[in-house]
N, C-alpha and C positions, 0 to 999 in steps of 0.2 A: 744838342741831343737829337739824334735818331727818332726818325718818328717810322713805326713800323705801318706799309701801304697797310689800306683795307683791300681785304681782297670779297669778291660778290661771292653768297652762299646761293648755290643752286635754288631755287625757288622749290623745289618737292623736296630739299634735302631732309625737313622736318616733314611730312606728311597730314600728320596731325594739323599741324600751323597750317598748312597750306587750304587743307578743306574748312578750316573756319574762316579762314579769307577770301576765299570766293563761294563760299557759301553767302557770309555777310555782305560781298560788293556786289555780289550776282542780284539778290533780292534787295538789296537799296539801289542797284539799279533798274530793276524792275516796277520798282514804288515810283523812285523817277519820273521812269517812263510813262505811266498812266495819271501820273500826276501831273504832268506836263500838257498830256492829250484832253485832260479833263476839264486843266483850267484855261488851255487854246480852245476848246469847245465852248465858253463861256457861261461852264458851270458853278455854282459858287462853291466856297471856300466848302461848305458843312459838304459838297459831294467827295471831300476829299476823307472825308473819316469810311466810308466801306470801302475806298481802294486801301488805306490803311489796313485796316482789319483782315482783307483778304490779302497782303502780303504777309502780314506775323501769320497767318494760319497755313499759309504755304511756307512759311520759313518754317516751320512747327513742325508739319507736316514730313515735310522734306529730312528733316531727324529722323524721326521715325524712319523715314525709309530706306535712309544710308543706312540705319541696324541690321536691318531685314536684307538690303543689299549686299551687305559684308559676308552677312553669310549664306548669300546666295551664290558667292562667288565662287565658293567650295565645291560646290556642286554641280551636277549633270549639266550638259549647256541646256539639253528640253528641260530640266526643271527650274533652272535657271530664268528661261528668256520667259516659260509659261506662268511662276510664280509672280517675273517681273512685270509681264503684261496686268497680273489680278492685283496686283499692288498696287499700278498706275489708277485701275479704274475704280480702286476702292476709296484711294485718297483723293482721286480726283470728285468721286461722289457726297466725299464727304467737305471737301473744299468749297462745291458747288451748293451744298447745302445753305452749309453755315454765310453764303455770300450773297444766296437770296432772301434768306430771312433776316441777313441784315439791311438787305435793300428795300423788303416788304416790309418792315418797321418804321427805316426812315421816311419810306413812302406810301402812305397808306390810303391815300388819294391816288395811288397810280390804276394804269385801267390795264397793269400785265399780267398775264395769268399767270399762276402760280407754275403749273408745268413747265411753262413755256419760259418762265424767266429759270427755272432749275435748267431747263436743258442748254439752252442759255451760256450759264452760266457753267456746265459740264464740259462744254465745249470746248470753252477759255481753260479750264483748270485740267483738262484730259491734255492739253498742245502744252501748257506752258509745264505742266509735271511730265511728261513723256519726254520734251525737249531737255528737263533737268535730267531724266532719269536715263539719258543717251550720252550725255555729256559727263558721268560719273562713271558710266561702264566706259565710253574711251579714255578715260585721264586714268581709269586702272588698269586700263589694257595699254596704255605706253607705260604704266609707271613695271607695269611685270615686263615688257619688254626687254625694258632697259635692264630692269635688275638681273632678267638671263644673259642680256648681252656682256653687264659687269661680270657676271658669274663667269661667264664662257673666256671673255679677256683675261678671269682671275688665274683660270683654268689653263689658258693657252699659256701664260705666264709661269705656271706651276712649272707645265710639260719643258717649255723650254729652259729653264734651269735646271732642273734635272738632267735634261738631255745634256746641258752644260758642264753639269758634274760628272754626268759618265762617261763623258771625254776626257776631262779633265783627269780623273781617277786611272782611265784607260793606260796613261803617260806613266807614272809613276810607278810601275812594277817594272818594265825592261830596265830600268836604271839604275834601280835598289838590287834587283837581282846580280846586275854586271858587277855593282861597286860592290857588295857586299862577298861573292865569287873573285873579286881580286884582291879584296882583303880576309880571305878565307886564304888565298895564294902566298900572300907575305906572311902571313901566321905560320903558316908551314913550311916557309923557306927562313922562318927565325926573323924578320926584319921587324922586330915586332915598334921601333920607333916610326918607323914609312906607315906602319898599321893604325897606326894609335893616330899618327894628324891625318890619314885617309877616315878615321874613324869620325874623327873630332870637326871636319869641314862636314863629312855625310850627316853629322846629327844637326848642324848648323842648318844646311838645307832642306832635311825632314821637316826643321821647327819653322823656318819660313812660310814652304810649304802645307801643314799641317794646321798655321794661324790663320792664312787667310783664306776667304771661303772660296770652291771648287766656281764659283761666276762669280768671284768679284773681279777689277782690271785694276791695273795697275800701272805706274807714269813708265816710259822707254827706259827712264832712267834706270828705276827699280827692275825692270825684268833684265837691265844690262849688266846689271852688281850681283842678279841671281845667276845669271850665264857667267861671272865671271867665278863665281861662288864653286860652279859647276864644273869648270874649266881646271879648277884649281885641285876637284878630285881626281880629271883626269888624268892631268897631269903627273900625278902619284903612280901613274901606270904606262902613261910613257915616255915619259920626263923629255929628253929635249926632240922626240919625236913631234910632238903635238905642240905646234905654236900659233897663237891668237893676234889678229887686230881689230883692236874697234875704233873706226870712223862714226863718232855720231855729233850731227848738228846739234849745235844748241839750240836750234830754233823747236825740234821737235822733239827735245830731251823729258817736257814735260806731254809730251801726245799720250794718251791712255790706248790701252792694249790690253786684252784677257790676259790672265795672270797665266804665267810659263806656256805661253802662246810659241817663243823658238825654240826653248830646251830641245824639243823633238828634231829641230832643224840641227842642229849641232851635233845633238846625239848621233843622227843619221851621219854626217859628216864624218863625226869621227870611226865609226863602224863603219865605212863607204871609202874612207879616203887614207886616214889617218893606217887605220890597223893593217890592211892589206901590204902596203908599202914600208919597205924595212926603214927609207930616209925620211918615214913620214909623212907629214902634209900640213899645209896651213891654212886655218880658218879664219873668215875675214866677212864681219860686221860692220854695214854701214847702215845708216837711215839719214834720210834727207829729206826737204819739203818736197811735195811733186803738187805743183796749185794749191788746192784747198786739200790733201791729201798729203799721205807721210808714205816715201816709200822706204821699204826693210827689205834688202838684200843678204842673205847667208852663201857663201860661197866658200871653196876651199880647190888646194890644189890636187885633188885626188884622179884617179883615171877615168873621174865624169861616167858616162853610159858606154863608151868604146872597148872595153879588155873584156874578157868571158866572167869575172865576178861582177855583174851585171845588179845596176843599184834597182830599187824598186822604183817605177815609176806612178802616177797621179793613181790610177787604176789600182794598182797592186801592191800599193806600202800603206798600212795601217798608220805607219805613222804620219805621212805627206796628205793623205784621207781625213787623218784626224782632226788635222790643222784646220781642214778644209771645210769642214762642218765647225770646227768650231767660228770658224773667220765666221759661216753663213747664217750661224744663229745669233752672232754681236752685233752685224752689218744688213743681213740680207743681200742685194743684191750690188750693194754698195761698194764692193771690193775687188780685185781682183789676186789673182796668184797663179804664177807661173811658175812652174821647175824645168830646167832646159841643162844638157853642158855648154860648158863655154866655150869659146874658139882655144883650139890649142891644148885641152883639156881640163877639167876643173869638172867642177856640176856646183850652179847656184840657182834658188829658189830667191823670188821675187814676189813680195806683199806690197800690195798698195790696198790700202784701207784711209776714213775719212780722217784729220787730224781735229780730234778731239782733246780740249786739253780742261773742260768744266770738271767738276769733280759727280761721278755715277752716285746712283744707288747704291750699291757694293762699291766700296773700296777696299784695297787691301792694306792691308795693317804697315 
């Protein structure tokens, strides 16, 4: 049987819990301490009941003044820091009080004046209630800290998913537009069976698309069966024009990647290489390990950068841009990506990103 780890709960994750725990260990450490100095001074046992007494009245006390605290926190920092000063020295007044006339009871033979043992004793209780009452305003000034800095990471988290999805979104109108305009074409030329399986793969890949969310990723594998998904609409349109290879390791068949992260590369391919040329062109997928990294190559035989139909380069294709942000909002600085032609002609785009193969946050369906 599995035994599920304990995992440690942040010590402020309950708040509440947290200030009655050092509230409690703070003034029984405190008791301690003067209990310890009292009976190394070679006091007896009975001097230990008014350091008693003046610790529950500072613990006592010390309530009281986290109410008054709480909600002074609301408020103006002068009325804040001016109320928190009159609240130090009311309770400290009254601390003071009640700790000399416990001491003028127990000792009624003593020859201290009454002032003198009150101020005394205001002294002790204005240093030890100022030093609680500095220690409450910092543990609430990290605890807001923090909760802005979670707010702000919550925040930066929101912005880059969105910004994720409206890349993501960005992709999927050139493609609907094209496929759905060439089978607008075969309706009109009669071929209405080419129309109906062009029809019947395009709702396949809307429904792919459409499940899983605009930032979830998804394995090599999965984006390779949606390219081939893809492939197979093309193909409806230029039948033995357009022909595919894919080379993929198995080592990085399960690597995770944004979901339809190369469609665009393809896409580009085929509007760059394929369409222009009556014999066509071929498209050719590989991915491989490269170290701790997977690299994915798109390439094809097309006339690359060199003839006057001139492909868009890094700068100037919405869709090689698109890629490009999206690569930098899954990885940051962790990737790289090249678009170049080849020797001899062609034009391939080169990703190397980390090989990750844990299962994300987002996954796709």
């Amino acid at each position: 049987m599995s035994v599920t780890p304990l995992q440690a709960e942040p010590f402020f994750a309950d708040k509440n819990r947290a200030f009655w725990n050092l509230q409690t260990l703070g003034w029984l450490g405190a008791f301690l301490l003067r209990a310890s100095s009292t009976v190394a001074n070679g006091q007896p046992l009975s001097s230990l009941v008014p350091v008693l007494i003046s610790t529950v009245t500072g613990y006592s006390v010390t309530l009281l003044m986290a109410v008054i605290f709480r909600l002074l926190l609301r408020q103006r920092p002068l009325v804040t820091w001016g109320v928190s000063i009159l609240v130090i020295l009311v309770a400290a007044g009254m601390c003071a009080f009640i700790d000399s006339w416990v001491f003028s009871t127990q000792n009624r033979g003593s020859d201290t004046a009454g002032l003198q043992l009150f101020l005394g004793a205001a002294y002790l209780s204005t240093t030890l209630l100022g030093a609680w009452s500095a220690l409450y305003y910092a543990i609430n000034f990290y605890l807001t800290v923090e909760q802005q800095a979670d707010q702000l990471l919550h925040l930066e988290t929101q912005a880059s998913s969105a910004q994720l999805a409206m890349l993501r979104y960005q992709l999927n109108p050139h493609f609907l537009f094209n496929t759905l305009n060439s089978i607008s074409t075969l309706v009109l030329l009669k071929e209405t069976d080419r129309a109906n399986a062009m029809l019947s793969r395009l709702s396949s890949f809307l429904r792919y698309t459409l499940i899983n969310e605009p930032t979830a990723q998804v394995t090599l594998e999965q984006e390779v069966e949606t390219l081939k998904l893809y492939l197979d609409i093309e193909k409806m349109r230029f039948e033995h024009r357009l022909q595919s290879v894919f080379a993929i390791d198995s080592s990085v068949s399960q690597a995770r990647l944004p979901s339809l992260l190369l469609q665009p590369l393809v896409e580009n391919a085929i509007k760059y290489a394929v369409a222009p040329k009556e014999e066509g062109a071929e498209i050719t997928v590989t991915a491989q390990p490269a170290g701790e990294n997977v690299r994915i190559v798109v390439s094809d035989t097309g006339p690359g950068l060199n003839e006057a139909n001139v492909r868009p380069n890094l700068s100037t294709g919405v869709g090689l841009a698109n890629i490009k942000d999206r690569l930098f909002q899954a990885y940051g600085e962790r990737h790289s990506f090249d678009a170049r032609s080849t020797p001899g002609g062609g034009f391939s785009v080169t990703i190397e990103m980390p090989l990750v193969t844990e299962e994300q946050t987002k996954v796709a369906a």
